[in-house]
C-alpha positions as CSV (number, residue, x, y, z in Angstrom):
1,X,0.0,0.0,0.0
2,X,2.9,2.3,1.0
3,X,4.2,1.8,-2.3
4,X,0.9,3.0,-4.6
5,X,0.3,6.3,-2.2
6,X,3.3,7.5,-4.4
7,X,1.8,7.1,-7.5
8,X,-1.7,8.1,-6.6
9,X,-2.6,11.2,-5.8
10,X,-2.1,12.7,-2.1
11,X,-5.5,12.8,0.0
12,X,-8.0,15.2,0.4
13,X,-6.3,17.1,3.1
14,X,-3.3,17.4,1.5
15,X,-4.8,18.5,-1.9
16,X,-6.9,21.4,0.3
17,X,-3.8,22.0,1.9
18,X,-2.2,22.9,-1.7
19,X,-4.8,24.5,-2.7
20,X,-4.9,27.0,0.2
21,X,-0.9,27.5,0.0
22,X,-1.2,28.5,-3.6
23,X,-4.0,30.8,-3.2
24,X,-6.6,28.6,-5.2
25,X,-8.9,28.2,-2.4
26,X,-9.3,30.6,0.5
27,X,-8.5,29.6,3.9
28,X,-11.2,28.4,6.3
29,X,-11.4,30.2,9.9
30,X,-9.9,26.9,11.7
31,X,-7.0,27.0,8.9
32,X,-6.6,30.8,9.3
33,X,-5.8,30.6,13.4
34,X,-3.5,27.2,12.2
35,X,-1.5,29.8,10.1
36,X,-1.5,32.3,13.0
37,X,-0.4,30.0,15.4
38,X,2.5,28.9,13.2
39,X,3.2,32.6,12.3
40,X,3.3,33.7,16.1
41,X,5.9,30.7,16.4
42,X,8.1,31.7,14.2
43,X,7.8,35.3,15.1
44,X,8.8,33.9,18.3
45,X,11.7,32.1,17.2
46,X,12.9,35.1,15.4
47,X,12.8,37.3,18.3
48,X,14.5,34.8,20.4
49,X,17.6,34.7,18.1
50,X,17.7,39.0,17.4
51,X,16.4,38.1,13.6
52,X,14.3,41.2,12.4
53,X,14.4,40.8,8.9
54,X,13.5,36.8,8.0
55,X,13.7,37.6,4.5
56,X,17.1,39.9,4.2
57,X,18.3,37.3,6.8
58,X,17.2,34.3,4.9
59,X,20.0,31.8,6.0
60,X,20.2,33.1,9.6
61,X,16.7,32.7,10.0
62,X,16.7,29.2,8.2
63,X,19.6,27.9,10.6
64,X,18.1,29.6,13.8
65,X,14.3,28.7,13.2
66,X,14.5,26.0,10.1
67,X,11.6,23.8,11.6
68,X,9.3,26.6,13.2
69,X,9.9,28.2,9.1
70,X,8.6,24.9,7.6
71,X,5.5,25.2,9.9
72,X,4.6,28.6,9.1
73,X,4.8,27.7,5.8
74,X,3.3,24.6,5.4
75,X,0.1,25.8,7.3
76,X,-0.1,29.0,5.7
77,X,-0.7,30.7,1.9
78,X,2.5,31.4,0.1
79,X,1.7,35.5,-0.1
80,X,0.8,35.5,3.6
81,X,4.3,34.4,4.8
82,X,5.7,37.0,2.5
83,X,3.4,39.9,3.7
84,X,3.7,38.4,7.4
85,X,7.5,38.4,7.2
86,X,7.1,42.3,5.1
87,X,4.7,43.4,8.1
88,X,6.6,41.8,10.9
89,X,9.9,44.2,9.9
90,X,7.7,47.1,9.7
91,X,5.8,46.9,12.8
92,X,9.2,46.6,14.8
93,X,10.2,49.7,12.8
94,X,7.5,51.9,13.3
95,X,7.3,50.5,17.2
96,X,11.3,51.7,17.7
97,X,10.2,55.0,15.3
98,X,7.4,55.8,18.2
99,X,9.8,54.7,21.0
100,X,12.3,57.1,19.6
101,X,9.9,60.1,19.4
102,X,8.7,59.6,23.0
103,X,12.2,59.5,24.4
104,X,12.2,63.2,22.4
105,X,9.4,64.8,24.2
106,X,6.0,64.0,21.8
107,X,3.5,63.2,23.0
108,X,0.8,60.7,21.7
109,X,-2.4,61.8,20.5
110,X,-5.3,59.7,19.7
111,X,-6.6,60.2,16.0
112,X,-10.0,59.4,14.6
113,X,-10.2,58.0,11.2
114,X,-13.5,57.3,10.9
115,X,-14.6,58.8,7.3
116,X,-18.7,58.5,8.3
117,X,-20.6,62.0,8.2
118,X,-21.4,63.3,11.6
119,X,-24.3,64.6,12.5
């Protein structure tokens, strides 16, 4: 049996599983929080070895985090792992950018940017 799984095609699961890495088929809400979970791992493994940048720092990031990598990208869509790892270096910039301004004396504000007519 082992031996025709290879020349049959895979199962259902793995065929959905394709299909949602490619983009074919959107993700369901159970495999969107898989994807997160994986993400946030990674994220985590990133942070625990000083890795901002996952894709500038491909190789470090493969070496440091190789199997929490696979994961996130297994379980998620090919153009969400790029716009994850994208987002990721961006979110630790502006955070540093807002850090930085504090230290300087501004103060936050709170803006609304609702665009619905008031009344």
């Amino acid at each position: 049996m082992g031996l025709l799984s290879g020349i049959f095609p895979a199962s259902e699961a793995d065929k959905r599983a394709t299909e949602v890495r490619t983009g074919a088929v959107a993700p369901s809400r159970a495999e969107r929080q898989k994807c997160w979970e994986a993400r946030d791992a990674y994220f985590a493994c990133l942070d625990a070895h000083g890795i901002v940048d996952a894709l500038k720092d491909d190789k470090a990031a493969a070496r440091a985090c190789g199997s929490e990598s696979a994961g996130f990208e297994k379980d998620c869509a090919t153009q969400w792992v790029t716009y994850f790892k994208k987002w990721r270096v961006q979110d630790i910039q502006k955070k540093a950018r807002l850090k930085e301004l504090e230290a300087q004396g501004a103060q936050k504000m709170d803006v609304n940017s609702d665009f619905a007519p008031r009344s």
